[in-house]
N, C-alpha and C positions, 0 to 999 in steps of 0.2 A: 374374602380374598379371591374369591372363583372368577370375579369377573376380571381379572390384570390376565389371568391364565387366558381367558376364553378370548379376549381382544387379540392375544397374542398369535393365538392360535389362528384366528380369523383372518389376522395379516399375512401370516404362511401360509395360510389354504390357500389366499389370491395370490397370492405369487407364483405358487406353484400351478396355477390355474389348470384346478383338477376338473372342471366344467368343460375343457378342451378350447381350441383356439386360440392366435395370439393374443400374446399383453406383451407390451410394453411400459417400462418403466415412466414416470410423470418428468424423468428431464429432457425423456427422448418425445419430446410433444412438438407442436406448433410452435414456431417463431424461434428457435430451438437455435444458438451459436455453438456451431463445432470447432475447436481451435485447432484453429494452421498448423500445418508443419509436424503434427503428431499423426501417427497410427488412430485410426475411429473404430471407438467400441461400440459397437450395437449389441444389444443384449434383450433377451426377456423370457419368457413363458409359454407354453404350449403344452400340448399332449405330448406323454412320455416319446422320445423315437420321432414326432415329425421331424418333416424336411424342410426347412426354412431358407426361402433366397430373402438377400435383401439386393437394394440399390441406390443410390444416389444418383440423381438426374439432375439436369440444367433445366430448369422451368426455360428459357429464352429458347433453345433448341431443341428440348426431348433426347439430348443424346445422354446417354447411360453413361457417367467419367468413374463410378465405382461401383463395382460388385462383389457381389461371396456370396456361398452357401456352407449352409452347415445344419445338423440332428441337432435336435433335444435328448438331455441324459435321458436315464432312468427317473430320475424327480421333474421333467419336465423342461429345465431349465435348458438355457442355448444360449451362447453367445458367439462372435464373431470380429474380427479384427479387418479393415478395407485399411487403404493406404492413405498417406496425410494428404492433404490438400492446402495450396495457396487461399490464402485470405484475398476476398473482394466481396463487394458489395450484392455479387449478383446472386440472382433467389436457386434456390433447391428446393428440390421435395425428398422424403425420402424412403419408399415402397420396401413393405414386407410383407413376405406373399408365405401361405402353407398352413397346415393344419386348417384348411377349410376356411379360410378368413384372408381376408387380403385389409393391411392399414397403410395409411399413406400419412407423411407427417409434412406437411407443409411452412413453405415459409424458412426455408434453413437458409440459413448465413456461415461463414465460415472467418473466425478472425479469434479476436485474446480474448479469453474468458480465467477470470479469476474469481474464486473461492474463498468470500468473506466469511469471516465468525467471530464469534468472542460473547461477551455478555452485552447489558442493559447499552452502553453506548455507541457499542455498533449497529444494536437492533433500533435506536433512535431515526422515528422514519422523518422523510426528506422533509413532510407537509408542517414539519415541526420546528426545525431549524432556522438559525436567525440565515434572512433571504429564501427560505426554500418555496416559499411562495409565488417569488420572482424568477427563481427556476423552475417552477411547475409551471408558468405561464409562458414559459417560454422555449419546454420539451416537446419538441417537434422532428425528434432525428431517429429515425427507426433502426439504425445501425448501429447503436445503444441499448441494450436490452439488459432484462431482467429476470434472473430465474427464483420465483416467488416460494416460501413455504409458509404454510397457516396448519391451526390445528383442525380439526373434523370440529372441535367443541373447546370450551376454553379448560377442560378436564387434564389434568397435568398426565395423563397415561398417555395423550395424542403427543407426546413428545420425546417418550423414554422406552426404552424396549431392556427385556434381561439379554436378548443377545443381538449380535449386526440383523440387520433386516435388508431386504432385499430393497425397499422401496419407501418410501417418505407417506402422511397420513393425504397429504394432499401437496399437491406443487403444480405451477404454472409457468409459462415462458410468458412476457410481456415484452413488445417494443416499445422504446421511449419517443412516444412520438406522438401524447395529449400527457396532459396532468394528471389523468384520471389514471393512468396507466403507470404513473413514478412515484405519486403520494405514497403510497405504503416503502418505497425501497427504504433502505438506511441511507438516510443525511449521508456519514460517512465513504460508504460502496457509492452512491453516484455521483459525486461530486469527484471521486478519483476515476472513475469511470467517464464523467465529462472531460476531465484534463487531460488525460491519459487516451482517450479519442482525438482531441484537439492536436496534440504532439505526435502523435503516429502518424497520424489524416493529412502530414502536413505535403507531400507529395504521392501521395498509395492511397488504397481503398481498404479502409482494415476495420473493421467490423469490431467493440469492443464489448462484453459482458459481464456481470457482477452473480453471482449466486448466493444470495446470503444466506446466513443458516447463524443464527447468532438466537442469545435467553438471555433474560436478564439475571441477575443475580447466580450467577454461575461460578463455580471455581473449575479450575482449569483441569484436572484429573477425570471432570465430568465429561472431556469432549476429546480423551484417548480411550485407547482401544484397552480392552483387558486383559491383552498380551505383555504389550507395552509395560502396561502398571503393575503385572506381576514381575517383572524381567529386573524391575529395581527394588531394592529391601524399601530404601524410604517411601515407595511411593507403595508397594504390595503388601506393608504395615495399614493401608488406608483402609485394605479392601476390606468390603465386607466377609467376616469367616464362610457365608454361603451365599450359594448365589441361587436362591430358589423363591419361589411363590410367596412364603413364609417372611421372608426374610424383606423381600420388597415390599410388602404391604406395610412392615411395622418400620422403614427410613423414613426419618423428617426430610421433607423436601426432598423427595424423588429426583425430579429435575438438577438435583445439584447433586447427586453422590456420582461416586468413579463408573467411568465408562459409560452411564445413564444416556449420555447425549450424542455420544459419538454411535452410538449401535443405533439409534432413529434418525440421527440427523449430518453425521458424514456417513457412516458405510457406505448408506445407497450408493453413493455417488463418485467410489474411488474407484471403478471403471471409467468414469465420464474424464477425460483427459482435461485437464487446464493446463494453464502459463505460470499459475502462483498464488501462493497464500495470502489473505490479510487478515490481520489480528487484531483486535480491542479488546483488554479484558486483563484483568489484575488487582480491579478494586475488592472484589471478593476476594482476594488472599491477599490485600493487603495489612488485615489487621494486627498482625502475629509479628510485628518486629522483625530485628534482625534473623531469628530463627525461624520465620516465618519467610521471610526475604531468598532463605537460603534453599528453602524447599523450592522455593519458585523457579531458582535457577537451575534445580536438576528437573524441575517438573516442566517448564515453559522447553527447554532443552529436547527432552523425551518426546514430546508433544511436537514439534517440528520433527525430530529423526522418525516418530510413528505414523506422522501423517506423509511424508517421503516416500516412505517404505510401503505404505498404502498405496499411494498412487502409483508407483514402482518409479519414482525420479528422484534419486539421492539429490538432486541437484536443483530443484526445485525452488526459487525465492519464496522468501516468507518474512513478508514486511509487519512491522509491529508497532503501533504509538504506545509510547511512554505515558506515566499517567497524568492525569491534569492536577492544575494546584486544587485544593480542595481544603477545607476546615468546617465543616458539616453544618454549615450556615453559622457559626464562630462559637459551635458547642466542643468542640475536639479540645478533648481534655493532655492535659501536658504532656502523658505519658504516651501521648498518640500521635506527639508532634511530626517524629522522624518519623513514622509506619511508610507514609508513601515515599517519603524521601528511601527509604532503605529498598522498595520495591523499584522505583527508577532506577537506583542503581544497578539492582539486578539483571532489571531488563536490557541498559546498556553493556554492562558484562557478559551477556548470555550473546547479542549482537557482535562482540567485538569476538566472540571464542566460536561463532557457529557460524560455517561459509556461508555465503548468498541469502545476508539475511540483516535488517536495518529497523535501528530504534528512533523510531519519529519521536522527537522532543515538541511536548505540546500545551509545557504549565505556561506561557504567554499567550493564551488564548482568553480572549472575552469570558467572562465569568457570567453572565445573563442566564438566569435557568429559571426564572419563574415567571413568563411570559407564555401569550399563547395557550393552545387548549390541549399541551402535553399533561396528562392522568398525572404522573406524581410528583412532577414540581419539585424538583429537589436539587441539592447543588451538588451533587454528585451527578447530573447528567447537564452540564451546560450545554446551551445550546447553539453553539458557535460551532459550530461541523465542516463548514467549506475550504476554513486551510490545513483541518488535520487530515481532508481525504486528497488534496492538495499535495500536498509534502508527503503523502504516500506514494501519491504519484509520481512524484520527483524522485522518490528511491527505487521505486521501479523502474524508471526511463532507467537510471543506471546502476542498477544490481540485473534485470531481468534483462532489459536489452541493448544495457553496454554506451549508452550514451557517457559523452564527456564531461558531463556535468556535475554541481555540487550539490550534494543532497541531503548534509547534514550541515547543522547550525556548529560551531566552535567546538571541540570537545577535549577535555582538558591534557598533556599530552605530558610536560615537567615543570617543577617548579625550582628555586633558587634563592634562600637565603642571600643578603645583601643588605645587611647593618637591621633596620629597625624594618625594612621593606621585605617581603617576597613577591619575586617576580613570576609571572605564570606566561607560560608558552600553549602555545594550542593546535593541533590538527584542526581540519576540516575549517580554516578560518576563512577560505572564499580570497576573493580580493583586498580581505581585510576585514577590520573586527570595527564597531562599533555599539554606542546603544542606542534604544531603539528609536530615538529620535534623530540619530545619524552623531550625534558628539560622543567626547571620548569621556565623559563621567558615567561610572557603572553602579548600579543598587545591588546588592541582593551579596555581598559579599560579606564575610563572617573572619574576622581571628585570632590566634590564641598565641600564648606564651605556651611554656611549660608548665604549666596548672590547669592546663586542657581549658578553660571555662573561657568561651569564643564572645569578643562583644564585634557590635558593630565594626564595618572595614570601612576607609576610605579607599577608592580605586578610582583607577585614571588609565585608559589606554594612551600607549605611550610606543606607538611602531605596532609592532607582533605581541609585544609584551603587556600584558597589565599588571601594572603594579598597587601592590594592596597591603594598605598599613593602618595604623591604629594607633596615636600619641602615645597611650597608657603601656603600650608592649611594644617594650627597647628590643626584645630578645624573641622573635614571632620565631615558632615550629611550624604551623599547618594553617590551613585554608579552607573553609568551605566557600561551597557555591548555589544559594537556591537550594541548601540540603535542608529541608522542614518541608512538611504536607502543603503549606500556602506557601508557596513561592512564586505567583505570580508578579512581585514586584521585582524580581531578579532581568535584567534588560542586557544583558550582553548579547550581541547578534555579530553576525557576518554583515557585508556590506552585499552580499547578496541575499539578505533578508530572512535569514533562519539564528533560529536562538537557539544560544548557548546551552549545552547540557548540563544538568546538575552535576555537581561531583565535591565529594570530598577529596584531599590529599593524602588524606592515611584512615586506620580503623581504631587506631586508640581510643577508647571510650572516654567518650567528653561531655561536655553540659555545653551542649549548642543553642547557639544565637535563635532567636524567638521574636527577633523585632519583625523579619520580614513575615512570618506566620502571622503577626498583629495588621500586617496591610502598611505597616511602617518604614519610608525610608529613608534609612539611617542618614545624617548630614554629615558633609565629612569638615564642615566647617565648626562643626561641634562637638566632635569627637572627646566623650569622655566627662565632658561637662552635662551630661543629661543620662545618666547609668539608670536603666531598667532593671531590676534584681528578677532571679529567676527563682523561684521558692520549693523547697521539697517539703512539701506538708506532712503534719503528723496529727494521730487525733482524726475526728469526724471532721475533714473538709470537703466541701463539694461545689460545683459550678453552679450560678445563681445565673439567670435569665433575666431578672429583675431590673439589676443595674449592670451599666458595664464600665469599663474603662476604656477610654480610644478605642469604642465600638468593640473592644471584645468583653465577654460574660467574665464577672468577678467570681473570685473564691466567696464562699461564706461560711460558717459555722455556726451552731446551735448548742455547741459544748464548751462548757466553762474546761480552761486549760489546753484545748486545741492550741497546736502553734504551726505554724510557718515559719521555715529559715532560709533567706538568700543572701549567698556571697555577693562582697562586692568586688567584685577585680576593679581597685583602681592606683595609679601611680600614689606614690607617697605625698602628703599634702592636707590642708584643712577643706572636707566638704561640709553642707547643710546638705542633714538629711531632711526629708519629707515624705511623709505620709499620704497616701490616697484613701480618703475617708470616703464611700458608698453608705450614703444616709440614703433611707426611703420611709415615707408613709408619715406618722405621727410621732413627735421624739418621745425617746423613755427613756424614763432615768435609769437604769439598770446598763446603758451598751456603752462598754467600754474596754481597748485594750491595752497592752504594756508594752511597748517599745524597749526591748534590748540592743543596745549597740553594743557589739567588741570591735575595741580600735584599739589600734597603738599599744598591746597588754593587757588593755583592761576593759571593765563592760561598764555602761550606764545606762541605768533605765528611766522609761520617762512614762506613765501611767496618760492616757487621752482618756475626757470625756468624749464619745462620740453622741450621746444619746439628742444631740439639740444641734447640732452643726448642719449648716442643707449639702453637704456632702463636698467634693474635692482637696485638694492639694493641704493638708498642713503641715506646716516648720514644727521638728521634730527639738532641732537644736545643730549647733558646728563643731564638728569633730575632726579631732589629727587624727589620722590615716597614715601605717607604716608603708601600707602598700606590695605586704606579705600574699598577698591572694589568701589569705585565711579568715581575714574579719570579712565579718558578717552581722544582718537583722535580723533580729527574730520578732513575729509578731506572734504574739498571745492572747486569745479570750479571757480576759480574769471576773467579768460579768455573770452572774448564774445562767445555770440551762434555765434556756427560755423556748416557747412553742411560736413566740409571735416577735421574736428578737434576735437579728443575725448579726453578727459584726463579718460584714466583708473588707476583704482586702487583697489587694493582688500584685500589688507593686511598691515599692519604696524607692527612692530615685538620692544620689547622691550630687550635688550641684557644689562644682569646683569652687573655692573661693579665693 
């Protein structure tokens, strides 16, 4: 355990630079953007008691436009406050003279610099992303800069400290102005930082900067402070009971426990003044459900009010993307479906209840994640990054600096009962609503009666309104929208090109629609005549890779008596039901299950051979239907436990007759 201590200790000796003469901190370096319009912290290291002048000079002229002096404590340290300056293009240097040493920090700019972080897909660098290739061949603008961190070693201590640290393990300024100098930035931070230069540049000379500081695999408690996180029960329940040498050596994942990231990799830097936050990061807490959803909302919350209160700007913008659709390459087992859906919603909650602060809606993004020579290839990091740092930008031109613009996609505002229809109204609908192909037919819509169990919607924009029905539900309650983990098939947009936010209408716990999570969508020309059942299994079932159904992985079993049961919500009437039989490999006579039907009172069963079928669709038999939302199939293994014999199933469908 001695060496976490002795690292720690070694980064306080240089700080305090007990060797005598200036240090400076690694943000206050070469090529270095100071933002306009603020107060400039210079800060750093000396021997106890010197006398430290600084300056800011015009490289064009040599005239001196800011100065100060000021002692080092007793520990050495010093720092100093000059007055803000206008943003333009033109160069600075910027001179600290005392304690025997004089440094000059060349190359200073003065414009917007903001303050990236979050996990794995903000840290996704440019060289990685779909087109970042075509923008790295064509970074040529030095007035665009970067302020870099790496670790000393790929050792996870170069990135977590027990307490704030004065200074980072290693960091650089870069100007964006060859490829060689953007590849490492995040996808994300420079592409808002190129649009976000393009719309300010448009009459001025404004200089614009990104600082990333982003881990992958991160939960959000790890990147506040430990004030913060004791200040609240739910979140000072997390902490570890001690905070000492002991105690850190024996966390799993260092990098991810509370406070670990914000003490290495913000403190440094909450003297350094910015414009504003940005955020990526919520797939690490999205696993926990609603209860999990719910933390995020006081913790995402705390986590902007702690990083305010840092920088000492209550008032600070801090923009945030929503999370992308995702189904973990189509293994996201049922119970998993809502996880992100319940954390979207969070995050737009947390946007709507906390000033100067915007949830980019980002599940219509290109789904591409296993291209190129990105290390881990996963669909949890797609690589389509240019309209999410895009539409960040957009919320900053007006949250940050007040442009009159739209900067959010439709977001759901009241709904209205209206015979067998509900009609939905919208904020933030732009000049008008569309989907995404520009017409007024919508996917991704869900709803229910009073039996809560939501099937596909028909919708249709229709003015301001969209209206969303379902032949089978005379008597619709509630509405989703794009509420399940895969909802990239959900296309409601503005007519100014941002899409729709997810949202449900209410929180009564319900058995939600699952087609659009399948990549399905729904026909409103078919409505009711092609029923999906949703199944709550019992017994040893688990997801099979093997076979799938409409590209998604089957249920299977290996246990005699295992069952599955899914309701049918459908109107009263005679359906054929059918079975989806998943045959693989060589047939055996032993696989086979038992089809219960309860309709109309009563139940019939129907016993399948599966063990010789080459798999798909078979007629089960035609049944009356009361249309009580209580009948339901059940399917069962009545075949023995076998080691080399699954009967999968995943779906039973009911066809109107």
């Amino acid at each position: 355990m001695r060496q976490y201590a002795t690292i720690v200790i070694a980064a306080i000796m240089s700080a305090l630079n007990v060797f005598g003469g200036i240090t400076l901190p690694k943000v206050i370096s070469d090529s270095v953007v100071l933002q306009r319009n603020r107060p400039i912290t210079i800060w750093g290291a000396s021997s106890a008691g010197a006398a430290i002048s600084v300056a800011i000079v015009d490289d064009a002229t040599g005239v001196i436009v800011r100065s100060g002096k000021t002692a080092a404590g007793a520990d050495g340290r010093w720092k100093l406050k000059l007055e803000a300056m206008e943003a333009s293009f033109k160069k600075h240097r910027i001179t600290v003279s005392g304690d025997g040493s004089d440094i000059t920090v060349k190359d200073v700019l003065v414009g917007e610099v903001w303050f990236t972080s979050g996990q794995s897909n903000m840290q996704l660098e440019l060289q990685y992303i779909i087109g970042g290739k075509e923008m790295l061949a064509r970074a040529t603008n030095a007035n665009i800069r970067i302020f870099y961190q790496s670790s000393v070693d790929k050792q996870w201590y170069t990135n977590v400290s027990f307490e704030p640290c004065d200074d980072v393990s290693r960091g650089y300024w870069a100007p964006a102005n060859a490829g060689s100098n953007v590849a490492y930035c995040s996808g994300i931070a420079y592409t808002f930082a190129l649009a976000l230069f393009n719309a300010l540049n448009r009459n001025a000379e404004i200089p614009v900067a990104v600082m990333n500081s982003a881990v992958g695999a991160t939960g959000v408690m790890a990147w506040m402070s430990r004030a913060k996180a004791q200040s609240l029960p739910e979140l000072a329940a997390k902490l570890p009971a001690k905070w000492n040498e002991g105690t850190w050596g024996q966390w799993y994942k260092p990098w991810n426990q509370a406070t670990a990231l914000f003490n290495h990799k913000v403190a440094p830097f909450t003297d350094f003044a910015v414009r504003g936050f940005l955020w990526t990061q919520g797939e690490n807490d999205a696993g926990f459900g609603e209860a999990g959803a719910a933390f995020y909302r006081t913790a995402l919350a705390a986590l902007i009010d702690d990083w305010r209160t840092q920088w000492n700007d209550t008032a600070a913008p801090f923009i945030f993307s929503q999370l992308h659709a995702y189904d973990n390459n189509g293994t996201m087992t049922e119970d998993k479906f809502e996880n992100w859906a319940y954390m979207r919603e969070a995050q737009l909650e947390i946007s709507a209840r906390v000033s100067n602060t915007a949830a980019v809606a980002i599940h219509d993004v290109d789904l591409v994640w296993d291209q190129g020579a990105f290390g881990s290839k996963s669909p949890v990091h797609p690589l389509t990054k240019k309209p999410v740092g895009e539409r960040m930008a957009l919320a900053a031109r007006a949250i940050a600096y007040g442009e009159q613009i739209e900067y959010c996609g439709p977001v759901f505002d009241r709904m209205k009962i209206d015979g067998g229809r509900i009609l939905l109204k919208f904020t933030h609908r732009g000049n008008g609503l569309m989907n995404r192909d520009g017409g007024t037919a919508v996917t991704g819509f869900a709803i229910c009666g009073s039996d809560r169990v939501f099937l596909p919607a028909a919708a249709i924009i229709n003015g301001a309104v969209v209206e969303v029905s379902n032949p089978g539900i005379t008597a619709p309650v509630a509405v989703t929208y794009g509420f399940t983990s895969m909802n990239n098939c959900a296309n409601l947009f503005s007519t100014d090109g941002l899409p729709a936010v997810p949202f449900r209408t209410d929180r009564v716990k319900s058995q939600f629609m699952k087609g659009c999570a399948a990549g399905k969508k729904p026909d409103a020309a078919d409505m009711n005549k092609n029923v999906v059942t949703t199944f709550v299994a019992s017994g040893v079932w688990q997801n099979s890779a093997a076979v799938t159904y409409e590209g998604k992985p089957t249920v299977m079993t290996k246990k005699k008596g295992s069952s599955a049961k899914g309701v049918l919500s459908v109107a009263s009437g005679s359906y054929k039901i059918s079975y989806f039989m998943a045959v693989s490999g060589a047939p055996y006579d032993d696989n086979a299950v038992r089809i219960d039907v309860k309709h109309n009172g009563k139940t019939d069963t129907t016993t399948l051979d599966c063990s010789r079928a080459p798999g798909g669709w078979t007629d089960v038999g035609v049944f009356d239907f009361a249309g009580t939302g209580e009948e339901c199939v059940i399917i069962t293994r009545t075949s023995p436990d076998s080691e080399t014999v699954a009967t999968r199933a995943i779906a039973v469908r009911a066809a109107a007759q």
